[in-house]
C-alpha positions in Angstrom: 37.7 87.6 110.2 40.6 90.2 111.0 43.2 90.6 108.9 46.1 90.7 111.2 48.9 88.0 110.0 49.2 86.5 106.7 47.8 83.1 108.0 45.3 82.3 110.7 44.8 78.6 109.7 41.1 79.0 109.6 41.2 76.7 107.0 41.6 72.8 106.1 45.0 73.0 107.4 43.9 74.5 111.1 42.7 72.1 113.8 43.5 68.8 114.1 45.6 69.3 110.8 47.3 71.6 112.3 48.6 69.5 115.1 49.3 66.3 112.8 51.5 68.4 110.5 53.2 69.9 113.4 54.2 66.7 114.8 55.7 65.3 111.4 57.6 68.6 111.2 59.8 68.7 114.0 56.7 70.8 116.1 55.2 68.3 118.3 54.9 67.5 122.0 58.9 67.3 122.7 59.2 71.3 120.7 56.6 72.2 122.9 58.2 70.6 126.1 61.5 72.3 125.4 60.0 75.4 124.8 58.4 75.8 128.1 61.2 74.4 130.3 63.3 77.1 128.9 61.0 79.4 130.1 61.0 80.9 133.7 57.6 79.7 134.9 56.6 79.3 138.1 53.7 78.1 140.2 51.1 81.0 140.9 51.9 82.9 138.0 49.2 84.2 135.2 50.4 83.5 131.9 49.4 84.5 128.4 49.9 82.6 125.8 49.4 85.1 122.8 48.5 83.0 118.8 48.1 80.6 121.3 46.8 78.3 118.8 46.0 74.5 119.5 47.2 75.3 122.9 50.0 73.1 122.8 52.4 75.1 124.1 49.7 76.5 126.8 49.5 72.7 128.2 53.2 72.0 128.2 53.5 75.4 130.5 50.5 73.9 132.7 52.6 71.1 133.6 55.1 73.2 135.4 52.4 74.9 137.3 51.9 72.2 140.0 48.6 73.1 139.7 48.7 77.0 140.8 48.2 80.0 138.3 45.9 80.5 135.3 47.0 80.7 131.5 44.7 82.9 129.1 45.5 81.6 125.4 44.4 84.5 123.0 44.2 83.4 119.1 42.6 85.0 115.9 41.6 81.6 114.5 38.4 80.5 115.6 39.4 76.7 114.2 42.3 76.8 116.2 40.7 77.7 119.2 37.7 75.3 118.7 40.8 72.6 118.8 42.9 74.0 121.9 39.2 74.0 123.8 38.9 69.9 123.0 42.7 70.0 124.3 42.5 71.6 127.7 39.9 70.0 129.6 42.4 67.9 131.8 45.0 70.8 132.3 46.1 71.1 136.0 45.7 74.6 135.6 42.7 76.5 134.0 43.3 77.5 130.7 41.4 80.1 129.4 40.7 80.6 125.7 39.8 83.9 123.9 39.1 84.8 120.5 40.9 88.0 119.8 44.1 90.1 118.9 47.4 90.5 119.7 47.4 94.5 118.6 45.2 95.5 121.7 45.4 92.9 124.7 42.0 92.9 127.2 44.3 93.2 130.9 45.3 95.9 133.1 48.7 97.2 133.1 51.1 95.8 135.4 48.5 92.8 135.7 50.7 89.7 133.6 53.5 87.7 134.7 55.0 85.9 131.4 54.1 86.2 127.9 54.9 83.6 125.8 54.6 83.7 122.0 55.4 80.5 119.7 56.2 81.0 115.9 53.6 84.2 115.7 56.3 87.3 115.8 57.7 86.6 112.3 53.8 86.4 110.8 52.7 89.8 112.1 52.9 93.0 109.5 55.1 95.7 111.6 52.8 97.9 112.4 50.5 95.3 114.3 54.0 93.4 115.4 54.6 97.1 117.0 51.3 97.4 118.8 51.6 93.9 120.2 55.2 94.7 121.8 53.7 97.7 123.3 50.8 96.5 124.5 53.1 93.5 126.2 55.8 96.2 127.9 51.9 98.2 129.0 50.2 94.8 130.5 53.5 93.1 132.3 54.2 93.6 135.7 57.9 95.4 136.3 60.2 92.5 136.3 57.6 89.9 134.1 59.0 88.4 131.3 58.5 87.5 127.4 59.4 84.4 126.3 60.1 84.2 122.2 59.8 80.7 120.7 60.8 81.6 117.1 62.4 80.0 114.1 66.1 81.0 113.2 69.0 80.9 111.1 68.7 77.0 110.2 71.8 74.6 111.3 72.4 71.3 110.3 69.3 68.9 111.8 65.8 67.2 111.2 63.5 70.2 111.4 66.0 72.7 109.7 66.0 70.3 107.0 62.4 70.0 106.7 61.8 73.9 106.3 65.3 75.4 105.8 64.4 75.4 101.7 61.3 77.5 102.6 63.0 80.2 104.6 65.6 81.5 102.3 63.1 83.8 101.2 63.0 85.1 104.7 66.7 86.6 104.7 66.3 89.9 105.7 63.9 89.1 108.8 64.6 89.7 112.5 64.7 85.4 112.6 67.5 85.4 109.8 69.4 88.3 111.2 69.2 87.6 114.9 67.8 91.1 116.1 65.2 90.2 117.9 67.0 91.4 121.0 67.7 94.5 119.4 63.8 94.9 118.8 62.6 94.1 122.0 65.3 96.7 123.5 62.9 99.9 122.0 60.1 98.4 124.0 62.2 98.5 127.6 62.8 95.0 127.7 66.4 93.6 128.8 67.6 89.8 127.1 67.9 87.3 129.8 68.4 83.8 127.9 68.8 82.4 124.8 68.9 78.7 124.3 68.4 76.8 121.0 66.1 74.3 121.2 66.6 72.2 118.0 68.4 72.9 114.4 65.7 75.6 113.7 63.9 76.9 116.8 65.4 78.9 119.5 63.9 80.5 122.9 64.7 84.1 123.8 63.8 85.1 127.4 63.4 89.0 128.1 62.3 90.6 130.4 60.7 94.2 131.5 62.9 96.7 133.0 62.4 97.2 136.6 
């Protein structure tokens, strides 16, 4: 297995697991739901889901697809994606799942719509976190964006309750600090929304520089 974040939940608490522990910490089927209406999709588009792991957020974007596009769900968990592949079978769009990393990414440049990326970013080591940026700003058409679905600095609510404790660690991160538009800026990529999306979790929209 590549080592590439500090955990790829090919272990007991991948899978299934993963998805039941996720729903009783404030990151089930409405996180996902917000997530995706927050971000610009539209039918006909070809999405990548990058971590993409149980695929959860890849089937809340399929629903706003009316049934037009493709998603590719990448993911360097084999558990995970042995779960999003018992997942997708009745998604109006194809979903296609591949075993692989986010430091070099298998498209032609300019070939990608959207990129979406849900509670990965803050997991990668820089140097891969660098390669994936670049390789995102490469494989985007002019105009395409990046959607971030990232933890942040906690308010008062249910899920910042549930994990708030564990991130006080995590102070001097982009999440803590709010730079994450800052970062994205080096790569030629322009902020075009950001929403929270509960006490924790916030959605940043940017987008490649025509």
């Amino acid at each position: 297995m590549m080592s590439e974040t500090r955990e790829t939940f090919d272990n007991f608490f991948g899978g299934a697991a993963y998805d039941m522990i996720g729903r009783l910490s404030g990151y089930g089927q409405e996180y996902y739901r917000k997530a995706a209406e927050a971000l610009p999709v539209r039918p006909g588009m070809t999405l990548l889901d990058l971590g993409c792991g149980t695929a959860s957020l890849s089937l809340a974007l399929a629903s706003r697809m009316k049934g037009e596009g493709r998603i590719v769900g990448i993911d360097l968990a084999k558990r995970q994606l042995e779960r999003a592949r018992s997942k997708v079978g009745g998604s109006p769009v194809p979903i296609e799942l591949r075993h692989g990393s986010v430091r070099e990414l298998p498209f032609e440049s300019d070939s990608i719509d959207g990129i979406c990326m849900s509670q990965v970013l803050h997991g990668l080591p820089e140097d891969v976190l660098t390669a994936c940026l670049a390789e995102s700003a490469r494989i985007l058409r002019q105009g395409g964006f990046f959607g971030l679905v990232e933890w942040s600095r906690p308010r008062f609510g249910y899920t910042a309750l549930v994990w708030g404790a564990t991130l006080l660690a995590a102070r001097d991160t982009h999440n803590w600090r709010g730079t994450y538009q800052e970062l994205f800026g080096t790569f030629g990529f322009d902020l075009l929304t950001d929403v929270r999306l509960d006490s924790l979790n916030r959605c940043q929209v940017f987008v490649k520089q025509r």
